[in-house]
C-alpha positions in Angstrom: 0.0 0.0 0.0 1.4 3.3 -1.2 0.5 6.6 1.0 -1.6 8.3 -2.0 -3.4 5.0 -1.3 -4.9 6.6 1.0 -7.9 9.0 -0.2 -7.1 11.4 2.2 -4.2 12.3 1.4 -4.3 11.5 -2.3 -6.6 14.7 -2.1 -3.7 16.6 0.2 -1.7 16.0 -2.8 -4.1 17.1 -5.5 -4.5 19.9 -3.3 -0.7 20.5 -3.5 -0.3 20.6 -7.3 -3.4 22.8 -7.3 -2.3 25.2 -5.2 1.7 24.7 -7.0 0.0 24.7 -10.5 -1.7 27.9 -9.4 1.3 29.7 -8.1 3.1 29.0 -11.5 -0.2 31.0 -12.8 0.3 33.9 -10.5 4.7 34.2 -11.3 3.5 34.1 -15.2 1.3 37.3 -14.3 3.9 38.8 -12.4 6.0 38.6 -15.1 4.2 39.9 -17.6 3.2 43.0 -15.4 4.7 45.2 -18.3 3.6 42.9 -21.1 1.3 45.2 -23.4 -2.1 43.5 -24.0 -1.6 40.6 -21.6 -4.1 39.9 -19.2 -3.6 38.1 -16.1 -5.1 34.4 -15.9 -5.8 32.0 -12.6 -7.3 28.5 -12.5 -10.6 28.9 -10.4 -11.3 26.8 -7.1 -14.7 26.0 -8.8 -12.4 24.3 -11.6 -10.4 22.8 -8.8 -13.4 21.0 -7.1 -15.1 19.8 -10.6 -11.9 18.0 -11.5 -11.7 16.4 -8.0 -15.4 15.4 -7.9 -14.9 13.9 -11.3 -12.2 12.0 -10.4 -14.0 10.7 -7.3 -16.5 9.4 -9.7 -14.0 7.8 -11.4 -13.6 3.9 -11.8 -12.5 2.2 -8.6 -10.2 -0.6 -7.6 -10.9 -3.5 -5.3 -9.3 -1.9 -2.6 -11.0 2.0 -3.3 -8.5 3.8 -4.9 -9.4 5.9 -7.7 -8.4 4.3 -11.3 -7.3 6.2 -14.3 -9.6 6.0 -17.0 -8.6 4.7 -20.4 -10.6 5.5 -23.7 -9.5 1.5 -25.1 -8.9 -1.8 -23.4 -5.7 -1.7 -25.1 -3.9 1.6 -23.1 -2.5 0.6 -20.3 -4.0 2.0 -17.1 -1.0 3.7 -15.2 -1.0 4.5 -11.6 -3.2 5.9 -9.5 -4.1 9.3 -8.8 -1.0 10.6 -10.1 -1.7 11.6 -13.6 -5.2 12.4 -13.0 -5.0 15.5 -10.6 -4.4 18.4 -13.4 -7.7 18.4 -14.6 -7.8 22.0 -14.7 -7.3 25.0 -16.7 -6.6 28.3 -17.0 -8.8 31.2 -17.8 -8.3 34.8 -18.0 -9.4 36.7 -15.1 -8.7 40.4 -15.7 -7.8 42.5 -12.4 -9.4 45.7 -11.3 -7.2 48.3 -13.3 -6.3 48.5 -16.8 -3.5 50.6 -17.9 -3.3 52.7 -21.1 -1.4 50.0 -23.1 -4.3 47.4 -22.4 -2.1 45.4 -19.8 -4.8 44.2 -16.7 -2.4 42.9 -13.9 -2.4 44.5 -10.4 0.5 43.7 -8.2 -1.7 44.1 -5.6 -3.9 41.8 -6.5 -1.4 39.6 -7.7 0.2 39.2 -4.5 -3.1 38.7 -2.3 -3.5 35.7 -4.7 -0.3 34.2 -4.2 0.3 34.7 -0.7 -3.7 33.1 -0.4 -2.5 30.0 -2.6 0.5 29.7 -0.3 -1.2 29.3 2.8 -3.5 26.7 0.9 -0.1 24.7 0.1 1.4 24.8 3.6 -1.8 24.1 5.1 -2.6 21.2 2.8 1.6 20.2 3.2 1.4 20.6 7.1 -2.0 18.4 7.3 -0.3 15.6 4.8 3.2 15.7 6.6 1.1 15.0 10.1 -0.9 12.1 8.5 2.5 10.8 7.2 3.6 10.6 10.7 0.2 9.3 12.3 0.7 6.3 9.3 3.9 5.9 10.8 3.1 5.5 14.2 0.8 3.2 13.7 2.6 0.6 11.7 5.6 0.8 14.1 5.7 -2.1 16.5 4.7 -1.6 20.0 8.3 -0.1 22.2 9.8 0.9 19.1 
Protein backbone atom coordinates (compact mmCIF):
# COMPACT_ATOMS: atom_id res chain seq x y z
CA UNK A 1 0.00 0.00 0.00
CA UNK A 2 1.45 3.31 -1.16
CA UNK A 3 0.54 6.61 0.99
CA UNK A 4 -1.56 8.25 -1.97
CA UNK A 5 -3.38 5.01 -1.25
CA UNK A 6 -4.90 6.61 1.02
CA UNK A 7 -7.87 8.96 -0.21
CA UNK A 8 -7.14 11.44 2.18
CA UNK A 9 -4.17 12.31 1.40
CA UNK A 10 -4.30 11.49 -2.30
CA UNK A 11 -6.62 14.67 -2.12
CA UNK A 12 -3.66 16.63 0.20
CA UNK A 13 -1.70 16.04 -2.82
CA UNK A 14 -4.07 17.11 -5.52
CA UNK A 15 -4.48 19.93 -3.28
CA UNK A 16 -0.74 20.50 -3.51
CA UNK A 17 -0.33 20.58 -7.31
CA UNK A 18 -3.40 22.82 -7.34
CA UNK A 19 -2.26 25.21 -5.23
CA UNK A 20 1.70 24.69 -7.04
CA UNK A 21 0.00 24.75 -10.50
CA UNK A 22 -1.74 27.94 -9.42
CA UNK A 23 1.27 29.67 -8.07
CA UNK A 24 3.08 29.02 -11.52
CA UNK A 25 -0.20 31.01 -12.82
CA UNK A 26 0.32 33.93 -10.54
CA UNK A 27 4.67 34.17 -11.26
CA UNK A 28 3.47 34.14 -15.17
CA UNK A 29 1.28 37.34 -14.26
CA UNK A 30 3.86 38.76 -12.35
CA UNK A 31 6.00 38.58 -15.07
CA UNK A 32 4.20 39.90 -17.56
CA UNK A 33 3.16 43.00 -15.43
CA UNK A 34 4.70 45.23 -18.32
CA UNK A 35 3.62 42.95 -21.10
CA UNK A 36 1.30 45.24 -23.36
CA UNK A 37 -2.14 43.50 -23.99
CA UNK A 38 -1.60 40.58 -21.59
CA UNK A 39 -4.13 39.91 -19.24
CA UNK A 40 -3.61 38.15 -16.10
CA UNK A 41 -5.08 34.36 -15.90
CA UNK A 42 -5.84 32.04 -12.63
CA UNK A 43 -7.32 28.49 -12.54
CA UNK A 44 -10.60 28.88 -10.42
CA UNK A 45 -11.25 26.76 -7.14
CA UNK A 46 -14.71 26.00 -8.80
CA UNK A 47 -12.43 24.34 -11.55
CA UNK A 48 -10.42 22.79 -8.85
CA UNK A 49 -13.42 21.01 -7.10
CA UNK A 50 -15.10 19.76 -10.63
CA UNK A 51 -11.94 18.03 -11.52
CA UNK A 52 -11.66 16.45 -7.98
CA UNK A 53 -15.41 15.39 -7.94
CA UNK A 54 -14.95 13.95 -11.29
CA UNK A 55 -12.24 11.99 -10.43
CA UNK A 56 -14.02 10.67 -7.32
CA UNK A 57 -16.46 9.36 -9.70
CA UNK A 58 -13.98 7.79 -11.42
CA UNK A 59 -13.57 3.93 -11.81
CA UNK A 60 -12.46 2.21 -8.57
CA UNK A 61 -10.16 -0.60 -7.58
CA UNK A 62 -10.93 -3.55 -5.26
CA UNK A 63 -9.29 -1.94 -2.57
CA UNK A 64 -11.01 1.96 -3.28
CA UNK A 65 -8.52 3.82 -4.86
CA UNK A 66 -9.38 5.92 -7.66
CA UNK A 67 -8.37 4.27 -11.27
CA UNK A 68 -7.25 6.19 -14.28
CA UNK A 69 -9.61 5.97 -16.99
CA UNK A 70 -8.58 4.74 -20.37
CA UNK A 71 -10.62 5.45 -23.69
CA UNK A 72 -9.50 1.54 -25.08
CA UNK A 73 -8.88 -1.83 -23.40
CA UNK A 74 -5.73 -1.70 -25.10
CA UNK A 75 -3.91 1.57 -23.07
CA UNK A 76 -2.48 0.57 -20.26
CA UNK A 77 -4.02 1.97 -17.13
CA UNK A 78 -0.98 3.71 -15.19
CA UNK A 79 -1.00 4.52 -11.57
CA UNK A 80 -3.18 5.86 -9.45
CA UNK A 81 -4.10 9.34 -8.77
CA UNK A 82 -1.03 10.63 -10.08
CA UNK A 83 -1.71 11.65 -13.58
CA UNK A 84 -5.20 12.40 -13.00
CA UNK A 85 -4.99 15.55 -10.58
CA UNK A 86 -4.39 18.35 -13.41
CA UNK A 87 -7.69 18.40 -14.60
CA UNK A 88 -7.79 21.97 -14.71
CA UNK A 89 -7.29 25.03 -16.65
CA UNK A 90 -6.59 28.30 -16.98
CA UNK A 91 -8.82 31.15 -17.82
CA UNK A 92 -8.25 34.78 -18.00
CA UNK A 93 -9.40 36.66 -15.11
CA UNK A 94 -8.70 40.36 -15.72
CA UNK A 95 -7.76 42.51 -12.40
CA UNK A 96 -9.44 45.75 -11.25
CA UNK A 97 -7.20 48.30 -13.26
CA UNK A 98 -6.34 48.47 -16.85
CA UNK A 99 -3.54 50.58 -17.91
CA UNK A 100 -3.27 52.71 -21.10
CA UNK A 101 -1.44 50.03 -23.11
CA UNK A 102 -4.33 47.43 -22.41
CA UNK A 103 -2.09 45.36 -19.84
CA UNK A 104 -4.77 44.15 -16.74
CA UNK A 105 -2.36 42.93 -13.89
CA UNK A 106 -2.37 44.52 -10.43
CA UNK A 107 0.54 43.72 -8.16
CA UNK A 108 -1.71 44.11 -5.56
CA UNK A 109 -3.95 41.81 -6.47
CA UNK A 110 -1.36 39.64 -7.75
CA UNK A 111 0.17 39.17 -4.51
CA UNK A 112 -3.10 38.74 -2.28
CA UNK A 113 -3.48 35.67 -4.69
CA UNK A 114 -0.29 34.21 -4.17
CA UNK A 115 0.31 34.71 -0.69
CA UNK A 116 -3.70 33.05 -0.41
CA UNK A 117 -2.46 29.98 -2.65
CA UNK A 118 0.54 29.65 -0.29
CA UNK A 119 -1.15 29.30 2.77
CA UNK A 120 -3.47 26.73 0.94
CA UNK A 121 -0.12 24.65 0.09
CA UNK A 122 1.35 24.83 3.64
CA UNK A 123 -1.76 24.11 5.14
CA UNK A 124 -2.65 21.24 2.83
CA UNK A 125 1.57 20.22 3.17
CA UNK A 126 1.44 20.56 7.07
CA UNK A 127 -2.05 18.36 7.26
CA UNK A 128 -0.31 15.60 4.83
CA UNK A 129 3.22 15.73 6.62
CA UNK A 130 1.09 15.03 10.11
CA UNK A 131 -0.93 12.05 8.55
CA UNK A 132 2.48 10.81 7.23
CA UNK A 133 3.56 10.63 10.68
CA UNK A 134 0.19 9.31 12.30
CA UNK A 135 0.73 6.28 9.33
CA UNK A 136 3.94 5.92 10.81
CA UNK A 137 3.10 5.47 14.22
CA UNK A 138 0.77 3.19 13.66
CA UNK A 139 2.61 0.59 11.74
CA UNK A 140 5.58 0.80 14.11
CA UNK A 141 5.68 -2.07 16.47
CA UNK A 142 4.70 -1.65 19.97
CA UNK A 143 8.25 -0.10 22.17
CA UNK A 144 9.79 0.94 19.09
Amino acid sequence: MRPDDVSVLGLLQQNMRYASDRQQVISNNVANANTPGYTPQDISQSEFQRAVESQMRGRRTGNGTLMMSTSQGTHMAGRTDTTAGRAWSTADTPDSETTVNGNSVVLEEQMVRATETRMRYESALSLYQKSIGLLRMAVRPPGG
